[in-house]
N, C-alpha and C positions, 0 to 999 in steps of 0.2 A: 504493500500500500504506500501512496506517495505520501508526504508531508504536508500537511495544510499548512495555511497561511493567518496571520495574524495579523489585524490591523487597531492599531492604540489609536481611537478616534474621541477625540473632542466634543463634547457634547454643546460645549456652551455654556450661559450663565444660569440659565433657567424658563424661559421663553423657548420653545421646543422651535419655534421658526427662526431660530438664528443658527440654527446646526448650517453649517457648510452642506452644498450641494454633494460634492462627494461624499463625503459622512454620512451623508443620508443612502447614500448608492451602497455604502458598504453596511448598513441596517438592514439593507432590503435583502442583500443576497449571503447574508450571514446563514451560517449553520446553528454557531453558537452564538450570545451575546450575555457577556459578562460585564453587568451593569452596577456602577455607583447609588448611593441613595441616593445623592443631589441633582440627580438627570430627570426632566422631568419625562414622566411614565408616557405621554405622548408617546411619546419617539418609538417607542416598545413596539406602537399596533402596525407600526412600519415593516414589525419583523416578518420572514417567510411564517407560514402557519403553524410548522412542526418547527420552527426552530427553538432552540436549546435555551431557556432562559434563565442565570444564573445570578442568584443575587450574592452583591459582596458588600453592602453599603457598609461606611463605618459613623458609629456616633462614637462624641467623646469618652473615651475609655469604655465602651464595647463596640466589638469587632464582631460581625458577623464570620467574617474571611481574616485570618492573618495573611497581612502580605506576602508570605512565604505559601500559606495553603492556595493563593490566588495566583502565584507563579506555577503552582503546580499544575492548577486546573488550565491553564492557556499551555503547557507545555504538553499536558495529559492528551489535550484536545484536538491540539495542532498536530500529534503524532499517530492519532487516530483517524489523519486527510482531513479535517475540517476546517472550512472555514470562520475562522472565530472575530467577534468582533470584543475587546476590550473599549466597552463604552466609559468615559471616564467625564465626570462635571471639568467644564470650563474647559483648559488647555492641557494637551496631556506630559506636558512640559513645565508647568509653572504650579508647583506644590502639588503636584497630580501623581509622582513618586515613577513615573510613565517612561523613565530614562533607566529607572531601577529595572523594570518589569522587560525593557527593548535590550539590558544588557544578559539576562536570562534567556531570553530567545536567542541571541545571537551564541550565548555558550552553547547551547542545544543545535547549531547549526538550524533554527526556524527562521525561512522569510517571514520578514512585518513591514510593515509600513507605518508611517506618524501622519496624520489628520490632524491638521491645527487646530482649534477650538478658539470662539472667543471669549476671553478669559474675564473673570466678574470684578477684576481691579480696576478693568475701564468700562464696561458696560454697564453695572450697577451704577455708577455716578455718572455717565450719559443717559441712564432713564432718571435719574432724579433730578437733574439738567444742569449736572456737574462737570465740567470736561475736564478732561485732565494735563492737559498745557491750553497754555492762554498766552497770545504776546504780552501783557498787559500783567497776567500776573505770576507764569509758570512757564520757565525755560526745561525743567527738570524732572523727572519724573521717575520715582522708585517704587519697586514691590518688595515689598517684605513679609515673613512670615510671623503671625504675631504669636507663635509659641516653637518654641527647641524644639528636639528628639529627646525623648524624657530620658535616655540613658545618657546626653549629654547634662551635665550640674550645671556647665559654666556658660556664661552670655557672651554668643557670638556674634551679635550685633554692633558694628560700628555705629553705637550712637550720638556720637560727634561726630563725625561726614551726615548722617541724617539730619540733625539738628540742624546743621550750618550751612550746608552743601545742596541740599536736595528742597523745590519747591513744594514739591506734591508728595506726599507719601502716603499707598497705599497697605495697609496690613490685613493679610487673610487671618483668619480662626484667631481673632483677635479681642474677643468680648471679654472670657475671662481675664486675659492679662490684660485688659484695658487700663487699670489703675496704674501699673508698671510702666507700661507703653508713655502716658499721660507724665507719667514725674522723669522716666529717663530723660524724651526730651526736651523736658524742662531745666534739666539740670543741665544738660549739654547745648543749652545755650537759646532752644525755642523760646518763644515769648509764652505767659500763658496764658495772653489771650490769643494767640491763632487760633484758628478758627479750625473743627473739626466736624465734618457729618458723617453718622454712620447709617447704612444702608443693609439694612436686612431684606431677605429674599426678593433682593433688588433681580427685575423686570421679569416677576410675575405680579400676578393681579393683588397677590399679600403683601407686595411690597408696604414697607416705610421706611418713611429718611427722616432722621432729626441731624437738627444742628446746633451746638456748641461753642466753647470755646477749651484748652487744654484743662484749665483749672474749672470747666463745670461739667464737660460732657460724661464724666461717669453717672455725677447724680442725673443729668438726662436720660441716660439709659435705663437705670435703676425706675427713674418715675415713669417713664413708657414701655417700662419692663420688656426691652429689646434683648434678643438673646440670638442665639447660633441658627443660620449663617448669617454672618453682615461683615459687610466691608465696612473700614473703619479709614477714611480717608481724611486726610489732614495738610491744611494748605490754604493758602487767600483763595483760592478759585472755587471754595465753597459759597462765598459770596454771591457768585451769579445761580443760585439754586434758586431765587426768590424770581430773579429775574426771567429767567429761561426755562425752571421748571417743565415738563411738559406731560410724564406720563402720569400721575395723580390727576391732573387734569382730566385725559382721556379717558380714566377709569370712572370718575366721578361723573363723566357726563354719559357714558355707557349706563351707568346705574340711573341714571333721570330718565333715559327714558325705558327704560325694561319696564 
């Protein structure tokens, strides 16, 4: 029997029509599909009828799939001819662990492929009408992870080049350490009134976005009891959200008239 193939596709941020056309091509003619929790289920009814559908979502501290049993299953799968689709939230590049999973295939001698996705550090603050360079206010633009590898103790973030250096910064899985986040770059040099909004199950129809500043928006969060997933983006160009805002909008007028 030959080898199947594996392709690590991007699902996006949450909005099931923002999948790339190819990623959706490789939905369609999957055998198997090994799906994240944060993808939304849309994308599933795309699959062939009988194909393989395998859940691996992870919430904080439990795991449906250890990343190691989830290497297994695209290695299992792929030597059994099929073709597998590794569906993964957002980009399968950017904290999507999808570099980990593409170096496993290639020690097994498996073709794959990488589908880019787009990634919810920039599209959760363009549906909230946040962009993320501005001539005006953001030449810079960084993603950051807002929690380590729990076996690492020590903090590998340069938070002085962030502080000082960088205009915009976005942090994913960043709600718990959000207190942390808030006094690093305070200490290293941020003001703390810049300005921070955070965006939960930014561009679907659940979305919400508040906004802040470094020394309020935890109690923000805490009083509109925002929690996991939300991007937590930090930077003057939070300021044009009032202005340019757009998909709250659309949702709200969608609901007037139903």
């Amino acid at each position: 029997m030959s080898i199947g193939k594996v392709y690590l596709v991007g699902a996006g941020p949450g909005d099931p029509k923002l999948i790339t056309v190819y990623g959706l091509e490789c939905i369609q003619k999957a055998d198997v599909i090994v799906y994240d929790r944060l993808i939304s289920k849309d994308l599933l009814k795309h699959a062939k009828k009988d194909a393989e559908l395998i859940y691996c979502g992870k919430l904080p501290g439990k795991h449906e799939l250890i990343q190691e049993q989830i290497h297994e299953v695209l290695v299992e799968k792929a030597f059994a001819g099929k073709e597998v689709v590794r569906l993964k939230g957002g980009d399968p590049f950017v904290f999507g662990r999808g570099a980990e999973e593409a170096e496993v295939l290639r020690n097994n001698g498996i073709p794959y492929e990488v589908i880019p996705g787009i990634t919810s550090g920039i599209a959760a603050p363009a549906y909230a009408g946040i962009p993320v360079t501005h001539r005006d206010f953001a030449s810079s633009f960084a993603i950051v992870t807002g929690h380590g590898r729990e076996e690492k103790k020590t903090d590998t973030i340069n938070w002085e080049a962030l502080a000082k250096g960088i205009d915009t910064i976005a942090f994913y899985m960043g709600i718990k350490n959000l207190p942390y986040i808030c006094e690093k770059l305070i200490e290293y040099g941020k003001s703390p009134e810049a300005l921070v909004s955070v965006i939960q199950w930014g561009t679907t129809p659940s979305q919400v976005a508040i906004t802040g500043t470094l020394a309020t928006i935890v109690d923000e969060v805490q009083k509109n009891q925002i929690t996991h997933p939300a991007i937590v983006l930090v930077g003057q160009v939070a300021e044009l959200r009032e202005k340019i805002k757009w998909f709250e909008d659309l949702i709200d007028h969608d609901k007037e008239e139903m």
